[in-house]
N, CA, C and O of each residue as an XYZ file, in Angstrom:
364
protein
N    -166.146   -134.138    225.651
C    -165.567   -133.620    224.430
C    -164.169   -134.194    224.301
O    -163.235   -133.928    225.057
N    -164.131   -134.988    223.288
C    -162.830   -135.455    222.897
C    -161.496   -134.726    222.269
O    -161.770   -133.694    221.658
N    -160.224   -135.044    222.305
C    -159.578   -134.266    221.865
C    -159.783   -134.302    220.300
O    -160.226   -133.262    219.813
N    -159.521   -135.366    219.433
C    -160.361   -135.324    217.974
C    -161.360   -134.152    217.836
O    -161.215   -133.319    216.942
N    -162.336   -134.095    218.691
C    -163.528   -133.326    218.363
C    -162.722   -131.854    218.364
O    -162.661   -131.189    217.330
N    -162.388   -131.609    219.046
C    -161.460   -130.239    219.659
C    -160.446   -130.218    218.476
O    -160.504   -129.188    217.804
N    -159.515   -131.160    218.078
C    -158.554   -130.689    216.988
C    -159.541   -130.280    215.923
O    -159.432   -129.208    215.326
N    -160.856   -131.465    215.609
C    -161.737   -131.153    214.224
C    -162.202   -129.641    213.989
O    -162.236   -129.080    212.893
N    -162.585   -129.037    215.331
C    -163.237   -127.948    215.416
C    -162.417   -127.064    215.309
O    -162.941   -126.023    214.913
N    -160.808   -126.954    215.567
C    -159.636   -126.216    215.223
C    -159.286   -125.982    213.806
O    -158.922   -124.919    213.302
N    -159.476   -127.316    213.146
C    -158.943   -127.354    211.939
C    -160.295   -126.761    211.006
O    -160.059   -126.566    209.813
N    -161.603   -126.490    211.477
C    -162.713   -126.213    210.570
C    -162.736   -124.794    210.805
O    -163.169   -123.972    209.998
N    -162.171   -124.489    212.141
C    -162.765   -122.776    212.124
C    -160.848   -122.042    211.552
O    -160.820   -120.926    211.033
N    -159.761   -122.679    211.715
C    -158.756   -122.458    210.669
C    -158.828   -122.234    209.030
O    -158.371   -121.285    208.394
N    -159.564   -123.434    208.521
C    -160.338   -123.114    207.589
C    -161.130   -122.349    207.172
O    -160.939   -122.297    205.957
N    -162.265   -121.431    207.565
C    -162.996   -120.948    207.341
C    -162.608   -119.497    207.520
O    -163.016   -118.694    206.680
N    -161.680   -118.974    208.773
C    -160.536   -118.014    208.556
C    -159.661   -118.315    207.541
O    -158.651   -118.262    208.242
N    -159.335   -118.526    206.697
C    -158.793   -118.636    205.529
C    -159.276   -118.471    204.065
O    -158.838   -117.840    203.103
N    -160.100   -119.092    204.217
C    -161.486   -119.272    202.833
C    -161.893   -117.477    203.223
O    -161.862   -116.712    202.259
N    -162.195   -116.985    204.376
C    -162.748   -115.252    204.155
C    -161.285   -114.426    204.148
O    -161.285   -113.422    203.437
N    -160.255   -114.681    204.736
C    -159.370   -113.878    204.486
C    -159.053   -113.774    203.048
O    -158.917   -112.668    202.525
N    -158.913   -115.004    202.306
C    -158.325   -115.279    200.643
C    -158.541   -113.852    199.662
O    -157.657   -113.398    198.936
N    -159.919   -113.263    199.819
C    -160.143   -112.440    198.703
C    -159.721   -111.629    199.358
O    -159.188   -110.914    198.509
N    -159.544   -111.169    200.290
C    -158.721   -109.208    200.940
C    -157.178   -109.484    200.651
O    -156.520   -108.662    200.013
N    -156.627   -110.647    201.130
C    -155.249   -110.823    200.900
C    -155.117   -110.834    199.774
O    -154.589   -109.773    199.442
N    -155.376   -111.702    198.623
C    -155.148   -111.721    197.270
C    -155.310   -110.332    196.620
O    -154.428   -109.783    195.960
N    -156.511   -109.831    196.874
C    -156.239   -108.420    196.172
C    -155.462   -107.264    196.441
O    -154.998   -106.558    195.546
N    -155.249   -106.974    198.126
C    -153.895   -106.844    198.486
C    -152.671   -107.051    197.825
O    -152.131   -106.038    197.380
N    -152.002   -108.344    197.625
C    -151.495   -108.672    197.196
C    -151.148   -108.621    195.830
O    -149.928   -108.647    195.664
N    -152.024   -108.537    194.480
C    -152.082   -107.903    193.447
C    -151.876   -106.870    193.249
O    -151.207   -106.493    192.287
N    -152.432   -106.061    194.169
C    -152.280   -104.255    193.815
C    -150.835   -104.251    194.099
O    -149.997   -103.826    193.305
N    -150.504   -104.870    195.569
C    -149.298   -104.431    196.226
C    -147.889   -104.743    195.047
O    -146.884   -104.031    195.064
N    -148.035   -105.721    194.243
C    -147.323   -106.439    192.972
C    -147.250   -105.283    192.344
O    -146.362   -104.448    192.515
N    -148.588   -105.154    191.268
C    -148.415   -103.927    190.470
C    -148.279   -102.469    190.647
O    -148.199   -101.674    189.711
N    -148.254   -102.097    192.155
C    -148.059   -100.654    191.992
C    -146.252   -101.189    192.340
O    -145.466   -100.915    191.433
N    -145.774   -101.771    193.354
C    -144.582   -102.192    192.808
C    -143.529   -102.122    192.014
O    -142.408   -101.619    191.944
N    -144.705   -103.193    191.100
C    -144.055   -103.268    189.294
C    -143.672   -101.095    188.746
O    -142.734   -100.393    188.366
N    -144.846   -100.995    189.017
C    -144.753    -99.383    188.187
C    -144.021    -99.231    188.770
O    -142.976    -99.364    188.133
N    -143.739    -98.832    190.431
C    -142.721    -97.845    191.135
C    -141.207    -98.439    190.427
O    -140.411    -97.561    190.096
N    -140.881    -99.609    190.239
C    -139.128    -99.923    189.897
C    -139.348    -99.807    188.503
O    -138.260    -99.883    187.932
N    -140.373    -99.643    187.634
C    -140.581    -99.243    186.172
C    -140.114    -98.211    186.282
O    -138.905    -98.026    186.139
N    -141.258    -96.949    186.665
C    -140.782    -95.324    186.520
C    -139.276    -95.046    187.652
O    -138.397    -94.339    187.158
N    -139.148    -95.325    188.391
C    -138.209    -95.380    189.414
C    -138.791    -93.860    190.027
O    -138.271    -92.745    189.999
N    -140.191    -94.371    190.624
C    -140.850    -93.664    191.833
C    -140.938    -94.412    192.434
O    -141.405    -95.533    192.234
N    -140.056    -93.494    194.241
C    -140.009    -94.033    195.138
C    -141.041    -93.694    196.037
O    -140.679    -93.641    197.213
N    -142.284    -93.438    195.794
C    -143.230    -93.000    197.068
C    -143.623    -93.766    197.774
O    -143.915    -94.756    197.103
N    -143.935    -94.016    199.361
C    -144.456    -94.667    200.242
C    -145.779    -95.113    200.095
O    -146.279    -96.238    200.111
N    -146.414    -93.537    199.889
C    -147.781    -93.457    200.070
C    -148.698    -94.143    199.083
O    -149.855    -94.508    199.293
N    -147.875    -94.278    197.791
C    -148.484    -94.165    196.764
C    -149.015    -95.792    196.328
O    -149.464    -96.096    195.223
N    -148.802    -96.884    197.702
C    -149.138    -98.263    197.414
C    -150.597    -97.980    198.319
O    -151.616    -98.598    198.009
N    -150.597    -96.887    199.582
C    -151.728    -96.961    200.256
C    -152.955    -97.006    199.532
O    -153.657    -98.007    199.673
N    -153.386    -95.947    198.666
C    -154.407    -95.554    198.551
C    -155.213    -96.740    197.478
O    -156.440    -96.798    197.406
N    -154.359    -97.575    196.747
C    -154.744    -98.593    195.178
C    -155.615    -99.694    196.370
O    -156.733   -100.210    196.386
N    -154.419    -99.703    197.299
C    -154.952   -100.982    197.839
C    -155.886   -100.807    198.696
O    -156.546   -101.806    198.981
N    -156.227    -99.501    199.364
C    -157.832    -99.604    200.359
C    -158.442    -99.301    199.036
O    -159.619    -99.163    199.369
N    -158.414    -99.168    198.141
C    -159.674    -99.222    197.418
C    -160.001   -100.528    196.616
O    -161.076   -100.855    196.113
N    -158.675   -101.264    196.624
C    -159.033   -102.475    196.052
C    -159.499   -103.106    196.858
O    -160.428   -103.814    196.470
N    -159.031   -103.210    198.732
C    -159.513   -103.928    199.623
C    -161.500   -103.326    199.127
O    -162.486   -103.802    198.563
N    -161.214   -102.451    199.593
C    -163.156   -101.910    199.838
C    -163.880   -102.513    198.385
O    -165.101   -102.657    198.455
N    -163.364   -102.795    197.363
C    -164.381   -103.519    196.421
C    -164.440   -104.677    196.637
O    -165.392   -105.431    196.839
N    -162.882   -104.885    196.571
C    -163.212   -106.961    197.438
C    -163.931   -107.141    198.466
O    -164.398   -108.255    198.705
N    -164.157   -106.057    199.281
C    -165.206   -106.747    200.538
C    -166.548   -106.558    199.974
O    -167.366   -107.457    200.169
N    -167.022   -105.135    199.055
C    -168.002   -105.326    198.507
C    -168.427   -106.763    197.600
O    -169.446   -107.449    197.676
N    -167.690   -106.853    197.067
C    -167.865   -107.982    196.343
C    -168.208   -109.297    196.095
O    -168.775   -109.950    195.219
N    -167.348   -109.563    197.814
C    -167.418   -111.108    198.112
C    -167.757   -110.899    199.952
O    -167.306   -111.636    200.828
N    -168.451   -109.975    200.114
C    -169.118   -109.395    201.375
C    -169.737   -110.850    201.427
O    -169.413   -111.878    202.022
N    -170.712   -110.532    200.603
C    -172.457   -111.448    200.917
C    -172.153   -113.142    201.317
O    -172.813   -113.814    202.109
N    -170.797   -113.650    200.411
C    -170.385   -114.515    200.090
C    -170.050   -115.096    201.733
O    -170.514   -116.024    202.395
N    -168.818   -113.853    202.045
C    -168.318   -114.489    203.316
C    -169.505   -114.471    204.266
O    -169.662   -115.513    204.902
N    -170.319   -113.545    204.471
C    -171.110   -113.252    205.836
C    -172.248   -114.793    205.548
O    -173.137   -115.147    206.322
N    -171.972   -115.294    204.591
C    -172.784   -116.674    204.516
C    -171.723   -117.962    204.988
O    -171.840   -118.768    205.910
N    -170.629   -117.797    203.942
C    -170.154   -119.250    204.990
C    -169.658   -118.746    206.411
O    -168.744   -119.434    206.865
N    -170.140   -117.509    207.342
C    -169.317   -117.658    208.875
C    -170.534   -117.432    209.296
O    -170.561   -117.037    210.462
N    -172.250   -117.605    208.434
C    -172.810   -117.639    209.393
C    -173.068   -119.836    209.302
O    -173.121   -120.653    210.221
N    -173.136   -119.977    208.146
C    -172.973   -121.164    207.943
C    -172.296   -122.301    208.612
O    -172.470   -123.517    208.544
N    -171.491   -121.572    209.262
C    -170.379   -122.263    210.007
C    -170.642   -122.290    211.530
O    -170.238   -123.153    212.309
N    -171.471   -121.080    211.859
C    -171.863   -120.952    213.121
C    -172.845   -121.976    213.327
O    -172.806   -122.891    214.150
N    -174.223   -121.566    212.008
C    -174.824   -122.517    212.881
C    -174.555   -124.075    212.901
O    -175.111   -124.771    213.752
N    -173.789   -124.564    212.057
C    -172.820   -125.641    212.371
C    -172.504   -126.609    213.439
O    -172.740   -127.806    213.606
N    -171.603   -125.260    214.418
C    -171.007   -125.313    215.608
C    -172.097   -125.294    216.483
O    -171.998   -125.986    217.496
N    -173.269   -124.548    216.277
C    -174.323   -124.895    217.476
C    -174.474   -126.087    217.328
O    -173.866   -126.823    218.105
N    -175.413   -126.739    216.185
C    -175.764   -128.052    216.075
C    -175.145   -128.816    216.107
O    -175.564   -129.864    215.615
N    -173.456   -128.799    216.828
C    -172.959   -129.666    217.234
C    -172.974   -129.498    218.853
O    -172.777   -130.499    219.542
N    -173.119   -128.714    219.230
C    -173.027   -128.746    220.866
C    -173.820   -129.765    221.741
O    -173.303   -130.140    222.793
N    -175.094   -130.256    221.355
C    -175.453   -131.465    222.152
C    -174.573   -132.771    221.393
O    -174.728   -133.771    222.095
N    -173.936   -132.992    220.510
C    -173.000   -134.212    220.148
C    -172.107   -134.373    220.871
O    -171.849   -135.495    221.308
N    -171.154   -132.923    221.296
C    -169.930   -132.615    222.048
C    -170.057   -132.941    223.080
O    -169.164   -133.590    223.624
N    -171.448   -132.546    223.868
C    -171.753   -132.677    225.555
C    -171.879   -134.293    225.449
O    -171.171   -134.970    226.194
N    -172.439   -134.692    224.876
C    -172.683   -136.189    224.902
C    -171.347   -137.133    224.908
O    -171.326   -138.102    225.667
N    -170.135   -136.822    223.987
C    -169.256   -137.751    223.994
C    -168.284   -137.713    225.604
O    -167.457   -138.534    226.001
N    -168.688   -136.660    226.155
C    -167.544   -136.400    227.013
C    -168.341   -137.153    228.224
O    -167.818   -137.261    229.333
């Protein structure tokens, strides 16, 4: 196993942690914006009151784009198998 092969396989499973994180962070990130926006609008200061928008926005985004991710990380797995006799071979 070459180091190439080893960076390639770094940089594909980096990728693919990224591509499934995108939709939880982004919607995170939206809610976390607009409840935000309201709190320095009304000038409410509550803590709590960013928790609850965003596990429910998280829990639809995973509903949502569930099926999506659990396909490209199985996609990716079997991938990585069908590379394991290539890997044993170069080394």
């Amino acid at each position: 196993m070459t180091d190439t092969a080893v960076i390639g396989i770094a940089i594909q499973a980096m990728t693919i942690a990224a591509k499934l994180a995108a939709p939880i962070l982004l919607t995170s990130l939206i809610i976390g914006f607009g409840v935000s926006l309201f709190q320095s609008v009304t000038q409410i200061q509550e803590v709590t009151l960013s928790f609850v928008p965003k596990a429910i926005g998280v829990g639809v985004a995973v509903l949502l784009s569930g099926n999506w991710m659990l396909h490209e990380m199985m996609t990716f797995t079997r991938l990585m198998f069908e590379q394991i006799p290539n890997l044993l071979s170069q080394g």
